[in-house]
N, C-alpha and C positions, 0 to 999 in steps of 0.2 A: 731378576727379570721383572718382577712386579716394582722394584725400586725404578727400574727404568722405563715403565708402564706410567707411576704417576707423575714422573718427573717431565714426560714427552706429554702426558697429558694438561700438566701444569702449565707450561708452556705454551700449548697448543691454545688453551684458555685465554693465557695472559694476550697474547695472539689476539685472537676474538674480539676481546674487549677491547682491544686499543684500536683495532680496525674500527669498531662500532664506537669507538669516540672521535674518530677523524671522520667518520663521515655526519656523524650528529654536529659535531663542531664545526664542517665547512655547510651544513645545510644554509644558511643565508646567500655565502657567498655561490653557489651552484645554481641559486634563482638571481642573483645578480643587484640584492638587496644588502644594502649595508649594515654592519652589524660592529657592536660592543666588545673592542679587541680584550683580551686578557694574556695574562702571561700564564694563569692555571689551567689547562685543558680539561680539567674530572669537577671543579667547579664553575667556574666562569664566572656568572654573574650569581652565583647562589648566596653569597654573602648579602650583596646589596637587595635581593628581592624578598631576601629571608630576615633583614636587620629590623631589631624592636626600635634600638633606639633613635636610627636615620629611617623613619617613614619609605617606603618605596617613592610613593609620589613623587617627592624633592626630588629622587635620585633620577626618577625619569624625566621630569622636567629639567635638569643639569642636561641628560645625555641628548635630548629635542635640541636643545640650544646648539650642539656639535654636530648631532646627524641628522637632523632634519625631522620633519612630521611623520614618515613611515622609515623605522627600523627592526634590525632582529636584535634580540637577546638571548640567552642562554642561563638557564637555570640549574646548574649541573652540566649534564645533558643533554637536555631539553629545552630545542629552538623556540623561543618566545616572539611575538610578533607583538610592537608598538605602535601604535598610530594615534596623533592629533590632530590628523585632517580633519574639520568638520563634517566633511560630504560622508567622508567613509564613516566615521561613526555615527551618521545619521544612518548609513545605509545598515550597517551592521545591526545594530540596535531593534530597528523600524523594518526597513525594506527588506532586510533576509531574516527578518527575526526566525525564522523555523528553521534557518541552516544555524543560529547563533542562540540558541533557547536556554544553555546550558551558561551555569557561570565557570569562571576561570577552574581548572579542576589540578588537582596534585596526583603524582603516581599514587599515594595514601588513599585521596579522596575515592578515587576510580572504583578503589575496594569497597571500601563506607558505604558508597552511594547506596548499592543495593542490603546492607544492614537493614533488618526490621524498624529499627530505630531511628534512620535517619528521617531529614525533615526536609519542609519547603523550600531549605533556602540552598541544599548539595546536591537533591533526587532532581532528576531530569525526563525529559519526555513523558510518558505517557501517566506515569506516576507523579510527578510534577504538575500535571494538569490536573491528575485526580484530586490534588493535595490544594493545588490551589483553588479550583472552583469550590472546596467544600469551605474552606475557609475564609471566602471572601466574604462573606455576608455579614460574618464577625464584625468587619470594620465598615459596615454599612452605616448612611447619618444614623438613624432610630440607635442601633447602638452605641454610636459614639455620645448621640446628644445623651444617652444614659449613664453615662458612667463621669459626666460633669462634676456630679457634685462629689466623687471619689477623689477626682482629681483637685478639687478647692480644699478637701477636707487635709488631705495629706500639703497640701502648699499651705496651708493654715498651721499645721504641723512644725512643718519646715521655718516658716516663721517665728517660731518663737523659739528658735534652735540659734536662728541668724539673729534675731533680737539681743542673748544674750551675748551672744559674740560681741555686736555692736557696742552693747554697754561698756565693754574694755576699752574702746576708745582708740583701738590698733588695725589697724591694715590687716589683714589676715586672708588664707586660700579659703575663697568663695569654691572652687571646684567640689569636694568633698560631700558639702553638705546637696548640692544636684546630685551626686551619684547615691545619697542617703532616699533624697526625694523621689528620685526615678524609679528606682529598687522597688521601693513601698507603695506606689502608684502599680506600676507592672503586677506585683504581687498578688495582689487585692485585686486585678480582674483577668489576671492570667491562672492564680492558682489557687483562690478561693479564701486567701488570709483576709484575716478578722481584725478589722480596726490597722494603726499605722504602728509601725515598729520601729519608727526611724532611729538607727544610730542604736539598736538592738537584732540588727536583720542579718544572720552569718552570713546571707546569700551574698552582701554586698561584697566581702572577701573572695568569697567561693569565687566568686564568678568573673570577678575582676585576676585572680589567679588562672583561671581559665583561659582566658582573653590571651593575658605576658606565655603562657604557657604552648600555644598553639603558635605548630610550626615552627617549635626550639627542642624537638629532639632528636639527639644522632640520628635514630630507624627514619626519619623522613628526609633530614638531609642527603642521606644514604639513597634514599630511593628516587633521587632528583641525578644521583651520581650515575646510578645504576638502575634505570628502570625499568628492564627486561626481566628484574629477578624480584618485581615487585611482592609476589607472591611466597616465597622464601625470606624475604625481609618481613611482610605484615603483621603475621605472628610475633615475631621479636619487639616488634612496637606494639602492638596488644599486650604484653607481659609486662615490657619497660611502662606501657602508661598505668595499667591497675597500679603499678609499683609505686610510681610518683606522681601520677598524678589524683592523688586521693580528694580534692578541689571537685571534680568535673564530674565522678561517680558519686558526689555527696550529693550537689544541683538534683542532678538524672536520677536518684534513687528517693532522692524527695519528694519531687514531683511523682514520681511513680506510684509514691506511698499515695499521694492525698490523689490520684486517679482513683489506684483501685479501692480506697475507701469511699468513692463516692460511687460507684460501681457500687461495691457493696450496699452501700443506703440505699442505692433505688433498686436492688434487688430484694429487699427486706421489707418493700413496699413501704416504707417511713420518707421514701424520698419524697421532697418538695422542691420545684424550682424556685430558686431565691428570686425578691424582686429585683433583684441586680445579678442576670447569669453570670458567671467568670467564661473563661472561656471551653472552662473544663464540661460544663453544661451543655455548650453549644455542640459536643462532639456526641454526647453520651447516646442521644437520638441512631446514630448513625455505625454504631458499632457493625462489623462483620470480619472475623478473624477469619475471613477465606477469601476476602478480596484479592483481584487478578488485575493486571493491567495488560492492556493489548500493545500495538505500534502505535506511535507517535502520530498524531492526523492532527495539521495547526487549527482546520475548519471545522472540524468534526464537532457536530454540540452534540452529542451522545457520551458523557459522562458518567460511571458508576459514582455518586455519593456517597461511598463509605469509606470508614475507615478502619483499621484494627489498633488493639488497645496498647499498643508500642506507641506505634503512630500519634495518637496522641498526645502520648507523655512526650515525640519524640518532635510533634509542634509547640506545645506548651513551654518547651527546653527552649526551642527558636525563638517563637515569643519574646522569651526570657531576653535572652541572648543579644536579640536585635536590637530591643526596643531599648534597653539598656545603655549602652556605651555609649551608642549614637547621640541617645535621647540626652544624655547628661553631659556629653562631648558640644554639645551645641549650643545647651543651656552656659553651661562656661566659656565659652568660646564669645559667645555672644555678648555676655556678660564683660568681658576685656573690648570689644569694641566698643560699647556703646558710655564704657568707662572714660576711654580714649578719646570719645567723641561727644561729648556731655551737651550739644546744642540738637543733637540729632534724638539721644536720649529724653530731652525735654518734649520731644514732639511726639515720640510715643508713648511719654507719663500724659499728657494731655490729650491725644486720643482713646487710652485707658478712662483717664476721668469723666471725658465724655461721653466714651458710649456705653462704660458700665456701670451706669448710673442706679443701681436697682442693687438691693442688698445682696443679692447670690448673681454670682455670672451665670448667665443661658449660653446656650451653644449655637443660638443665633444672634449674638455679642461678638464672639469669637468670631465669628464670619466676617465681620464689619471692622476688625482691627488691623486695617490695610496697612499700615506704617510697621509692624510687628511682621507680618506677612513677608513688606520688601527687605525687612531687616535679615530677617532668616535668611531667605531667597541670598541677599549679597554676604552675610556670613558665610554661608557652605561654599557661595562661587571663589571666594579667596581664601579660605579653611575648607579644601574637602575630609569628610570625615572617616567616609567609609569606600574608598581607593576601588578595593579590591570587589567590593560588592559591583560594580557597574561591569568590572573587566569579564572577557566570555572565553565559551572554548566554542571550538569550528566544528558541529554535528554533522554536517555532511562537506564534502569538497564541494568548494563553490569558488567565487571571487570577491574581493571588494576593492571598485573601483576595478583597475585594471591588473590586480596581481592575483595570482594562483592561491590559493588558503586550502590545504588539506584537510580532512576531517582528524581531529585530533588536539589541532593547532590552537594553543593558549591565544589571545590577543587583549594586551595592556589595551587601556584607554589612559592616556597622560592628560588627567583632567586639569593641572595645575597650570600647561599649556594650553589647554583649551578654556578656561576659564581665565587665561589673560589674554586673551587673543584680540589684539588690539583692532584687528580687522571688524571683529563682531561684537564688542563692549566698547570700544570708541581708545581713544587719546589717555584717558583716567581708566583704565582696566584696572590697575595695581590700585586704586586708591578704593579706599570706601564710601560710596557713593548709592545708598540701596533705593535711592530714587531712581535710577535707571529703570527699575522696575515696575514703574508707573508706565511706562511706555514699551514696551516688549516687543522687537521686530520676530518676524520670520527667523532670523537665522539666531537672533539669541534665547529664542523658545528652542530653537533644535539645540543648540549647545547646551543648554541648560539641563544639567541629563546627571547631578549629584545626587545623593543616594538622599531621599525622600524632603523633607521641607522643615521638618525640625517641628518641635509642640508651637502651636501658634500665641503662644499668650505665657508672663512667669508673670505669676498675680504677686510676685512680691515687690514687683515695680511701683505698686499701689503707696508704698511708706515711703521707700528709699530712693536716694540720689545713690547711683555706683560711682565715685570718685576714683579714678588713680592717682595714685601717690609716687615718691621717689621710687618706693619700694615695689612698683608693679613694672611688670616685666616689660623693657623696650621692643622687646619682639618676641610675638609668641612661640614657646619651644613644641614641637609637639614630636610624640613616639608612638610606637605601636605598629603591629604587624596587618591584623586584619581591621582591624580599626585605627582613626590614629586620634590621639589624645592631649591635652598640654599638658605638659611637666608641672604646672602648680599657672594658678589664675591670681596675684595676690591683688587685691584692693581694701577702699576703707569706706565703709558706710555713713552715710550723712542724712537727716532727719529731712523731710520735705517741709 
């Protein structure tokens, strides 16, 4: 009897679940929106959204080119919405920001979010706002123009890393040594390290294992498959990650240490504010391990400013994180065009020479290095770096433009599309061209919507001509899940 109790139940199951994949599966087609055939029904497109080494980006600019500026996708499961229409992701972005506040989320993330630990860039609503008004002031000018000569010291550094490179006379991957520089800059004002450690720093490893690491294990693809039993999967991927991924709790536990050691010193009354806070300082102020968040309100300026001592560690980690991959993604990135393009190069060594004419760069130098500026600007619009960071999830049911958007609902932005969009960068969209950005219309300020601007200045343009050789790459490769990255930048340095 009980043999024929779980067998009717087995079934009954199997039932269930396939009911709830045909109707997950035809959700596009039931609104009348066209979608990403597949031949797997329990995956679909979970491969291409989940792949390191094809970029999502590319894949959704291929699939723009076949269905158009608004379609669906499926991630497992789970109906994804795309769009390259300029109006709707201005509207999304800008005009509904309160319905669209949240980034892209996973059945994983969903969990995380409300972790004590989590941070700025997965917490949503009302904690999200808490998290960000206390932390903006951090990147206010007075602190930025402070932390100048942190960042010459470590490019000083870095210099004489690339110097000896040079001496051999070879072509070699310029990438590496940005991800040495970035690390060591972040470090030093994010978590209070002392002096530069480049090409000594474990974080660089750690954290670049972190990066490949996210979003490649069974327990999350599973829960893209099946996301009704998120909560009987989480655990299993809490276990699997301590297990393997020992990378991500080294980062988190380091940072941790050097919080509550400074906790400690200003509780021992020996603390001093350094003449240069980290960031870890800027929180210490503001401790409250009983903070609460209320409903989400876009208008509300009624903000509690604290935070608890997770929290912390658990911006500091983001910090880390963000500033990172991007920051050194773009430095190399840049670094391959401007090789490519050696008359365009000459015009920002020579704006360099001119306006930083004074022994140490000022942060009102930096300001005035407008050819550096359009350079970045046109690097990120033809190399987006960070895809995933712009895309959102639908907080409340709303519309964009004329279509239905549930609350729930993932939405792509296929920036690669929208960043060639010949309508609104002209005839030469594909080409590089960062003088367009001398002239900036209306609608190429709305498009213009890639994930931040890039460091504005790599003072080691001061020595060198970047040269490509045979041996540099005819076209950039690049991978990566939540960031995307090149597979290696080779060039060869030449003496000015």
């Amino acid at each position: 009897m009980w043999l024929a109790v779980l067998i009717v139940g087995f079934i009954t199951g199997i039932t269930v679940y396939l009911y709830h994949v045909l109707q997950a599966t035809t959700y596009w087609k039931r609104r009348g929106i066209p979608s990403v055939p597949s031949s797997n029904i329990f995956t679909n497109q979970l491969d291409e959204t989940t792949s390191y080494d094809h970029p999502i980006c590319f894949q959704l600019h291929k699939w723009t080119k076949e269905f158009g500026p608004i379609y669906g996708i499926f991630s497992g499961t789970v109906p994804e919405l795309v769009i390259s229409d300029p109006a709707m992701v201005h509207e999304m972005l800008n005009k509904k920001f309160e319905c669209f506040h949240g980034r892209r989320s996973t059945p994983i993330l969903r969990v995380i979010e409300n972790n004590k630990l989590s941070h700025l860039f997965i917490v949503k609503g009302a904690r999200w706002k808490r998290l960000r008004t206390i932390s903006a002031p951090i990147f206010s000018t007075g602190n930025l123009r402070r932390i100048v000569p942190i960042v010459e010291d470590s490019s000083t550094k870095m210099m004489e890393f690339i110097n000896l490179e040079h001496e051999k006379g070879k072509p070699f991957n310029i990438h590496p040594f940005f991800y040495e520089y970035t690390m060591d800059v972040i470090c030093r004002i994010a978590t209070g390290q002392k002096g530069s450690k480049q090409f000594e720093n474990p974080n660089v490893a750690m954290v670049t294992e972190v990066f490949k690491n996210i979003g490649s294990t069974p327990f999350e693809r599973l829960s893209f498959m099946v996301p009704s039993m998120i909560y009987p999967i989480f655990p299993m991927f809490m276990v699997y990650s301590l297990l393997t991924q020992s990378a991500f709790y080294a980062v988190i536990n380091g940072i941790r240490q050097a919080v509550e050691d400074r906790i400690k010193l200003k509780e021992s009354g020996n603390y001093k504010t350094q003449d240069l806070p980290d960031f870890i300082d800027f929180f210490l102020d503001s401790i409250d391990e009983n903070v609460t968040d209320g409903a989400f309100i876009k208008n509300n300026a009624k903000v509690v400013k604290r935070v608890t001592t997770e929290e912390i560690v658990g911006q500091c980690f983001a910090f880390l994180l963000a500033g990172f991959d991007t920051t050194a993604n773009t430095l190399g990135t840049t670094s391959w065009y401007l090789a490519k393009h050696p008359n365009f190069q000459d015009r920002v060594y020579d704006e360099i020479q001119e306006v930083c004419n004074t022994p140490e760069v000022t942060y009102e130098q930096l300001g005035q290095l407008k050819h550096i500026d359009v350079t970045m600007k046109e690097v990120l619009r033809l190399a987006p770096i960070a895809t995933g960071a712009i895309s959102r999830e639908c907080m409340e049911s709303t519309t964009l433009g004329n279509i239905p958007i549930e609350k729930g609902t993932n939405v792509w932005i296929d920036l690669v599309t929208l960043n060639q969009n010949k309508e609104i960068w002209g005839d030469d969209a594909s080409e590089f061209r960062p003088e367009r950005f001398f002239d900036v219309t209306t609608e190429m300020q709305n498009a213009n919507v890639n994930f931040g601007a890039g460091p504005r200045i790599c003072i080691g343009m001061k020595k060198y001509r970047i040269v490509a050789t045979d041996e540099t790459e005819a076209k950039l490769e690049m991978c990566g899940r939540v960031v995307q990255h090149p597979k290696s930048i080779t060039v060869k340095l030449e003496l000015r």
